[in-house]
DSSP file (Angstrom, degrees, kcal/mol; ACC not computed):
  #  RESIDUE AA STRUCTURE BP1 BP2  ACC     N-H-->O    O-->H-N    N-H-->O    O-->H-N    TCO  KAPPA ALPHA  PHI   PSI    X-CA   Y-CA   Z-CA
    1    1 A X              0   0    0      0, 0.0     2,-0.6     0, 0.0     0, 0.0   0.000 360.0 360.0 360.0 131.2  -81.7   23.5  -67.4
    2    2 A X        +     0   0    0      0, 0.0     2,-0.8     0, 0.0     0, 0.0  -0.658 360.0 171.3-104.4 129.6  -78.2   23.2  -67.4
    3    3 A X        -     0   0    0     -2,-0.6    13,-0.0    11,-0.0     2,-0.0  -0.928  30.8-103.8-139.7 151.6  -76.2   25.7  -65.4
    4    4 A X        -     0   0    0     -2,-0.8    11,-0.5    11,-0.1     2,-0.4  -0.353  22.2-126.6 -56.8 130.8  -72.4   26.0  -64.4
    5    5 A X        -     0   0    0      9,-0.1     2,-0.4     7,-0.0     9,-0.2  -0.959  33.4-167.5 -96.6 122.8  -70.6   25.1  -60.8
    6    6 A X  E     -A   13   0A   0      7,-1.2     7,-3.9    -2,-0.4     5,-0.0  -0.763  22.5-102.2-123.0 134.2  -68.7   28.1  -59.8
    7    7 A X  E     -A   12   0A   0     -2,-0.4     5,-0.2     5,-0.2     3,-0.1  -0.296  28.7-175.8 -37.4 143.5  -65.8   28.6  -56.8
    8    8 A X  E >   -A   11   0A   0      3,-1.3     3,-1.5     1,-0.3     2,-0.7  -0.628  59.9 -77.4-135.2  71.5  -67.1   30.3  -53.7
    9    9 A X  T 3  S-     0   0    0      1,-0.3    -1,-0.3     2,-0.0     0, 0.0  -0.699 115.2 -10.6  42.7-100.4  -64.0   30.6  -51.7
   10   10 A X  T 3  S+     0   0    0     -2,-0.7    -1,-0.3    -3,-0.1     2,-0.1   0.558 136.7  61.3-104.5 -18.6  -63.3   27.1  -50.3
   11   11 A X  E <  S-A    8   0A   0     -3,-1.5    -3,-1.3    -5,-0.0     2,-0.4  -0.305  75.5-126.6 -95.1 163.7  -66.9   26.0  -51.5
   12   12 A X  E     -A    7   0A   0     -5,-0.2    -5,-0.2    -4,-0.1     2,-0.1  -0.878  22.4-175.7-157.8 161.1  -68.7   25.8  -54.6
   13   13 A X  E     -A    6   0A   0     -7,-3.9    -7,-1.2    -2,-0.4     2,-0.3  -0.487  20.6-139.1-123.4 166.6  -71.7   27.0  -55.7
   14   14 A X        -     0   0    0     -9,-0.2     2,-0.5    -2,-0.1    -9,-0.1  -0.857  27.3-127.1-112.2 179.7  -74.5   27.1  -58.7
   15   15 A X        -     0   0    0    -11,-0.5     2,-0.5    -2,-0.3   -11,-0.1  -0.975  21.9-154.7-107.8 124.0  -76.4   30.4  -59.8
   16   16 A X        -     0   0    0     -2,-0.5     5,-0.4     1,-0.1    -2,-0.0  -0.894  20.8-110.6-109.4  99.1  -79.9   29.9  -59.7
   17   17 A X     >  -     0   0    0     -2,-0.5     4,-2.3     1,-0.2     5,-0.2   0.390  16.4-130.3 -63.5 150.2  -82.2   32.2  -62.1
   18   18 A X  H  > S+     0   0    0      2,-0.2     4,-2.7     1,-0.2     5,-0.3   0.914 111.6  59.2 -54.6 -37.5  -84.2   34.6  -60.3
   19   19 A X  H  > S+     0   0    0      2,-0.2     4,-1.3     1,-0.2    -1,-0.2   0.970 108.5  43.6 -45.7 -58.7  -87.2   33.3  -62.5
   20   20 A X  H >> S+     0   0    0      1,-0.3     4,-3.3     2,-0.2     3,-2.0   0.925 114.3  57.3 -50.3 -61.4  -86.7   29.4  -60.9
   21   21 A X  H 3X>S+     0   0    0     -4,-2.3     5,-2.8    -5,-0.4     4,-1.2   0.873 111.5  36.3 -51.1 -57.9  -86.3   31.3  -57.5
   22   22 A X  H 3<5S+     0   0    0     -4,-2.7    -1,-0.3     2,-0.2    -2,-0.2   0.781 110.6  58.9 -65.3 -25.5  -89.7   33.0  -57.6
   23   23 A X  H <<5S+     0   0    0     -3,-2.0    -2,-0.2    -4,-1.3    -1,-0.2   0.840 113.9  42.1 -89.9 -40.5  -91.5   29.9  -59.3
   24   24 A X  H  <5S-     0   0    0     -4,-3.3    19,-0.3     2,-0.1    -2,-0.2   0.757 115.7-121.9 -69.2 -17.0  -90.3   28.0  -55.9
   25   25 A X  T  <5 +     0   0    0     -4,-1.2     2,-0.9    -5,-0.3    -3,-0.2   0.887  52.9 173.0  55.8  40.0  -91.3   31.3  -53.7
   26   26 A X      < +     0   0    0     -5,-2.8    -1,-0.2    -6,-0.2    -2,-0.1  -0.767  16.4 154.0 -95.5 108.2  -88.0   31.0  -52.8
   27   27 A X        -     0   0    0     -2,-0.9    -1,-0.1    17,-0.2     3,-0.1   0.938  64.3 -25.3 -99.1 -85.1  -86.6   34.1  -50.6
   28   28 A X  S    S+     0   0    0     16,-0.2     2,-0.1     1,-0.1    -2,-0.0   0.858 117.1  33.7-101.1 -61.1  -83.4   34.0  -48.0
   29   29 A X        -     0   0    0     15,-0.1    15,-0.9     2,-0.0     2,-0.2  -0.425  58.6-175.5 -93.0 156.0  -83.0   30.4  -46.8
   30   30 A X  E     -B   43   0B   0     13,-0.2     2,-0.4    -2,-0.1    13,-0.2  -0.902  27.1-120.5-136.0 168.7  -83.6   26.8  -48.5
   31   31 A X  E     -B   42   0B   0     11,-1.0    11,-1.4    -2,-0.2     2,-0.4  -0.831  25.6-169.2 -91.6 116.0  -83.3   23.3  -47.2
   32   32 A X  E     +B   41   0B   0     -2,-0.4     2,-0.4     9,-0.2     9,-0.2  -0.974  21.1 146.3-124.5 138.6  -80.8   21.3  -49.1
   33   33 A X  E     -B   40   0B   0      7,-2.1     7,-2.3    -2,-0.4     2,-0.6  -0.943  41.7-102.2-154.8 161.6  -80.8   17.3  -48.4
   34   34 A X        -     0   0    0     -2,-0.4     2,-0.4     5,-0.2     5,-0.2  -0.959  25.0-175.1-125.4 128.7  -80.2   14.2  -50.4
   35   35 A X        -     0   0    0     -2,-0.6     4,-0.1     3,-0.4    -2,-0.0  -0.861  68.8 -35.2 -89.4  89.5  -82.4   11.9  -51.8
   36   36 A X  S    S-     0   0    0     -2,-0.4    -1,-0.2     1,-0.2     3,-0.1   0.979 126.8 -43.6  76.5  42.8  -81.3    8.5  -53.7
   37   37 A X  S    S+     0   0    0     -3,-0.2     2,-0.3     1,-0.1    -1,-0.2   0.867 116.6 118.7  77.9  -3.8  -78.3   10.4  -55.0
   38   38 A X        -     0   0    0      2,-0.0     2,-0.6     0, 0.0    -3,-0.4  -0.788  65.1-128.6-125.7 174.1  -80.0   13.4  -55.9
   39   39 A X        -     0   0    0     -2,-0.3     2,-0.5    -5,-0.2    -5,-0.2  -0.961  32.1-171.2-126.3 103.2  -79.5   17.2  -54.6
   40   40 A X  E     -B   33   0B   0     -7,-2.3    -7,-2.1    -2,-0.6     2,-0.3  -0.999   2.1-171.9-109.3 128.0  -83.4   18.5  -53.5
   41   41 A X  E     +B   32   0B   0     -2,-0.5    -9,-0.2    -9,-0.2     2,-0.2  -0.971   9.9 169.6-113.8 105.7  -83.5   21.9  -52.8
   42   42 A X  E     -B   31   0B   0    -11,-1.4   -11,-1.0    -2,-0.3   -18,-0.0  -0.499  46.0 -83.2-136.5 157.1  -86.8   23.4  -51.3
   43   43 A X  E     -B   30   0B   0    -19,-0.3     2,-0.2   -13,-0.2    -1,-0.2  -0.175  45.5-121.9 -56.7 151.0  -87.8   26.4  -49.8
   44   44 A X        +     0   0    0    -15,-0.9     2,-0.3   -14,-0.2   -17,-0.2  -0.883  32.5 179.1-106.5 153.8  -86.9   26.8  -45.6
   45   45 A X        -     0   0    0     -2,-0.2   -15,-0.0   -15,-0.0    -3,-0.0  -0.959  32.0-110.3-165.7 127.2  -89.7   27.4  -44.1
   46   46 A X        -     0   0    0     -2,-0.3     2,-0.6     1,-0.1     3,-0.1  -0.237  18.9-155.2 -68.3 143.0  -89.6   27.8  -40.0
   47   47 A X    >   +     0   0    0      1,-0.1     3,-1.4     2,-0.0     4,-0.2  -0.799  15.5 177.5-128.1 100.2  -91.2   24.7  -38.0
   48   48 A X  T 3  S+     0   0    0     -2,-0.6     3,-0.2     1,-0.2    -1,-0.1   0.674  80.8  59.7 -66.8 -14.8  -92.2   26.7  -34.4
   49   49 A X  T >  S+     0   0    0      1,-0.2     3,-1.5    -3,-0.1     4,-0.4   0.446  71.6 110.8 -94.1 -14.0  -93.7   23.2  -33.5
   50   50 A X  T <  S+     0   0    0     -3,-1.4     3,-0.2     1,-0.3    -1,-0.2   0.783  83.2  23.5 -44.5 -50.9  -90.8   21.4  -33.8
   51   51 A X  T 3> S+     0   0    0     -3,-0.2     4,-0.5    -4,-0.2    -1,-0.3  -0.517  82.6 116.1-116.8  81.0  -90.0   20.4  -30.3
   52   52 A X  H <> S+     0   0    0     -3,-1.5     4,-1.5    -2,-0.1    -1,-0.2   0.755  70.7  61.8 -64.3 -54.4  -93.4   20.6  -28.8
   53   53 A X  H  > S+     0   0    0     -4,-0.4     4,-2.4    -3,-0.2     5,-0.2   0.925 105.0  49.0 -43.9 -70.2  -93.5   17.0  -28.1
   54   54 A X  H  > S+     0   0    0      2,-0.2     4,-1.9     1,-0.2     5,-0.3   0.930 113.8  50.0 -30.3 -56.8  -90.0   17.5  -25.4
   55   55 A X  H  X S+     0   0    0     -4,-0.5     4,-5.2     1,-0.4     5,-0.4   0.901 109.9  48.9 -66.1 -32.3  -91.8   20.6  -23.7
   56   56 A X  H  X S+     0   0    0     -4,-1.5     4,-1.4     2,-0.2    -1,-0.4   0.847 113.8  44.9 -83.4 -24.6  -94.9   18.8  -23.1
   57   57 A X  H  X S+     0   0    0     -4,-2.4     4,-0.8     1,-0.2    -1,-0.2   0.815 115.0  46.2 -78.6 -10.1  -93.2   16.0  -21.7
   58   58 A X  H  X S+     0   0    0     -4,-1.9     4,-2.2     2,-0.2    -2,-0.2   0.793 107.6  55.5 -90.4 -52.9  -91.0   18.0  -19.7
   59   59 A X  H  <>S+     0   0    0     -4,-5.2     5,-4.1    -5,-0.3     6,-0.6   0.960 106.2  63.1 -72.0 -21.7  -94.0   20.3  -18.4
   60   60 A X  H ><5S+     0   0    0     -4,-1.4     3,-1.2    -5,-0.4    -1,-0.2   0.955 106.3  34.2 -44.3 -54.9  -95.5   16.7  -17.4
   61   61 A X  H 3<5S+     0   0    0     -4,-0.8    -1,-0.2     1,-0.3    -2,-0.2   0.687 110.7  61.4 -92.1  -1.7  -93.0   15.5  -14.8
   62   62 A X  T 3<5S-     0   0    0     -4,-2.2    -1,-0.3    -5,-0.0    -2,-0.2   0.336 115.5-127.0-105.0  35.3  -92.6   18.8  -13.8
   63   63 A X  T < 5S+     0   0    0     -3,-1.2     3,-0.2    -5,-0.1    -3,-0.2   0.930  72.3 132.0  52.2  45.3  -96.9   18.4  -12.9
   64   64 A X      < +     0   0    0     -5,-4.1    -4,-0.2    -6,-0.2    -1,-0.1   0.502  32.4  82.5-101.3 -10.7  -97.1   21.6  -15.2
   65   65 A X        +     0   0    0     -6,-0.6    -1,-0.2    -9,-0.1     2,-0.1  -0.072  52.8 130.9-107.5  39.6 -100.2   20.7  -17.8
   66   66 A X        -     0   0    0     -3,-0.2     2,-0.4     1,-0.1    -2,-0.0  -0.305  65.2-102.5 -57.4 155.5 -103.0   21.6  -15.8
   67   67 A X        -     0   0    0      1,-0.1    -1,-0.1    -2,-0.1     3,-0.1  -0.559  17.6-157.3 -85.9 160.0 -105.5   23.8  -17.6
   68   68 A X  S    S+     0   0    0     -2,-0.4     2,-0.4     1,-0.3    -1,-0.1   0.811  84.6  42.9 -92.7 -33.8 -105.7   27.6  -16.9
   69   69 A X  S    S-     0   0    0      2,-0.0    -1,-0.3     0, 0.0     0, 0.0  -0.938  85.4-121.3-112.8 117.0 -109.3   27.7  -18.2
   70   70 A X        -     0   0    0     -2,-0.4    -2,-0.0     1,-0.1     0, 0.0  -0.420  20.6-159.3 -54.7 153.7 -112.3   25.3  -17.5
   71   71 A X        +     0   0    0      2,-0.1     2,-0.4    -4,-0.0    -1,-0.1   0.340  47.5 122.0-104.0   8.6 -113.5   24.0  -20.3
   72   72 A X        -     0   0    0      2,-0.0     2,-0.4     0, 0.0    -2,-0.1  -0.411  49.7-151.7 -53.7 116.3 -116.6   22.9  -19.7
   73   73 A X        -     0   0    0     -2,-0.4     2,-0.5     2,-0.0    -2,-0.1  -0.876   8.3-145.3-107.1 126.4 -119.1   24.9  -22.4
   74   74 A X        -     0   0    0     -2,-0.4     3,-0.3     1,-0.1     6,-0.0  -0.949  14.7-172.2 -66.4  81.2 -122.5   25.4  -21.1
   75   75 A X  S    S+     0   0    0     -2,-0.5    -1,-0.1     1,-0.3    -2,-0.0   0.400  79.0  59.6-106.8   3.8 -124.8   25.1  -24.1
   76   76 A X  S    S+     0   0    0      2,-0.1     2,-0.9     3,-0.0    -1,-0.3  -0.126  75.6 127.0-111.4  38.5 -128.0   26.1  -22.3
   77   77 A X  S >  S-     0   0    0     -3,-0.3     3,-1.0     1,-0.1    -3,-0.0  -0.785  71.5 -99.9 -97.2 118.6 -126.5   29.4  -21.4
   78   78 A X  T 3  S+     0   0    0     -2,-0.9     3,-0.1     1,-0.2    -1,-0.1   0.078 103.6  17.0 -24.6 111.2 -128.7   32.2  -22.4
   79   79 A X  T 3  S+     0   0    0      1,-0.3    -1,-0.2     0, 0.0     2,-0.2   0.223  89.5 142.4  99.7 -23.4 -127.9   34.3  -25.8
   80   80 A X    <   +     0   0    0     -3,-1.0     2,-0.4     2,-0.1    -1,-0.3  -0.581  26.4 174.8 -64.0 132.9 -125.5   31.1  -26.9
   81   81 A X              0   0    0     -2,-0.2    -1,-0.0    -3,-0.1    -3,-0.0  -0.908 360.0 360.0 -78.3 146.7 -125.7   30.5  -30.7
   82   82 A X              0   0    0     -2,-0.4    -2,-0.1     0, 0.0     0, 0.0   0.330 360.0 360.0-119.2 360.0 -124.3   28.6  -33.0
C-alpha cells in the first residue's frame, strides 16, 4: 500500500488507515526501530519485567531475598488433593 509523507511541524509523518491499525491491534503507542534498512512498526506493549534482573541483584547485596513464606508443602496433610 502506498501512502504519502506529510509535514508535521518540524517532523514528518505517514497516515495509517484505521483498517491496518485495527488488523495490528494497534491503540495509542507503537514501537518504531530499524531493521536492515527497513522502518518496523509494532504495537507498544508495556514490559513491567523489564528490570527485574537489577532489583533482584540489588535486593541481594542488600541480604534482602529471603522468603516471607516457607515453602515446604506437606503432602500428607489431611484433606490435600490434587
Amino acid at each position: 500500500m502506498k501512502v504519502s509523507i506529510v509535514p508535521i511541524g518540524n517532523s514528518k509523518g505517514i497516515r495509517i488507515p484505521k483498517a491496518v491499525l485495527q488488523q495490528c491491534n494497534i491503540k495509542k503507542h507503537v514501537d518504531i526501530e530499524v531493521e536492515n534498512g527497513h522502518m518496523v512498526i509494532r504495537p507498544y506493549h508495556e514490559r513491567p519485567r523489564q528490570n527485574w534482573g537489577k532489583a533482584f541483584e540489588k535486593m541481594h547485596k542488600n541480604n534482602d531475598d529471603q522468603l516471607i513464606i516457607d515453602d515446604n508443602l506437606d503432602l500428607e496433610i489431611e484433606d490435600w488433593t490434587w
